[in-house]
N, C-alpha and C positions, 0 to 999 in steps of 0.2 A: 459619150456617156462615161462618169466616172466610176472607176473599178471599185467593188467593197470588198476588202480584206475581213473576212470572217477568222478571228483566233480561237474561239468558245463559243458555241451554242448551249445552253444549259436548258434542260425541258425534263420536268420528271412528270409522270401520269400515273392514272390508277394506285396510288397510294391508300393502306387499308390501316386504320389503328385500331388494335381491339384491346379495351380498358374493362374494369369492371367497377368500375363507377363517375357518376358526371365529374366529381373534383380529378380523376386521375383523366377523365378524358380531355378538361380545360386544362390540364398542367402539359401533356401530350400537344396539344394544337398549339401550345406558347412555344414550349421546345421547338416542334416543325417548323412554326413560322419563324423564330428566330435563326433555325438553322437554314432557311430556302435564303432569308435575306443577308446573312453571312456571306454567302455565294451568288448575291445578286440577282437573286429569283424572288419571285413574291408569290404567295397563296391568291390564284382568284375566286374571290369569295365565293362568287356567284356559281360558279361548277364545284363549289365544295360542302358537302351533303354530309349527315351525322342519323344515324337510328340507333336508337333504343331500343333492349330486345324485351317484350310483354313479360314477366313474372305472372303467371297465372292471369286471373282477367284483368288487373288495371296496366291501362298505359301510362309509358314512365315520357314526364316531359320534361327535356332538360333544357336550360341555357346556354348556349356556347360559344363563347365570342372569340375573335381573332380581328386586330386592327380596329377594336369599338366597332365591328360588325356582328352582327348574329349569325352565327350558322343555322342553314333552313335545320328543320329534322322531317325525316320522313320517313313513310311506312314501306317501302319497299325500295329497290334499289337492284339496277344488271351489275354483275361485276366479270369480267370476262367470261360473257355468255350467261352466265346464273345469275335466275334471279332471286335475291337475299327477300325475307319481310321479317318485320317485326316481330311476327308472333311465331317465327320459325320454321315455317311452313313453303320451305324456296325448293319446292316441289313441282311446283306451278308452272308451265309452257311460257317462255317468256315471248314466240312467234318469232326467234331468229330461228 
């Protein structure tokens, strides 16, 4: 079997951006993604989630794209053990 010389492994996880509005959070996702691909990494879409946090009763929906993808958005969300929601309320037993 041929031997693999590993020089660099690059892996970054749990990354959290807090904006306070959809244009600074689409300028934010360009920056990141530009910066992972710089260093040979790439954004996978599909594990990368976006919430909007409720202003009183209406839900805020935004667009956010990276790589002419959408970012999902959703209402709640674990982040090391807590659970985050929309409406603020990350009070709630996540069952870990």
């Amino acid at each position: 079997m041929d031997e693999l010389s590993v020089k660099c492994l690059l892996h970054a996880d749990k990354q959290v951006v807090l904006v306070t509005s959809a244009c600074g959070l689409q300028e934010m996702v360009n920056k990141l993604n530009d910066s992972v691909k710089k260093r040979g990494m790439k954004v996978n879409i599909a594990r990368t989630k976006m919430m909007a946090l409720e202003r009183g009763e209406s839900t805020i929906e935004c667009d956010i794209f990276t790589e002419h993808k959408q970012v999902e958005q959703v209402k709640e969300f674990v982040y090391l053990s807590s659970l985050f929601t929309n409406d603020s309320k990350h009070d709630r037993d996540n069952g870990e």
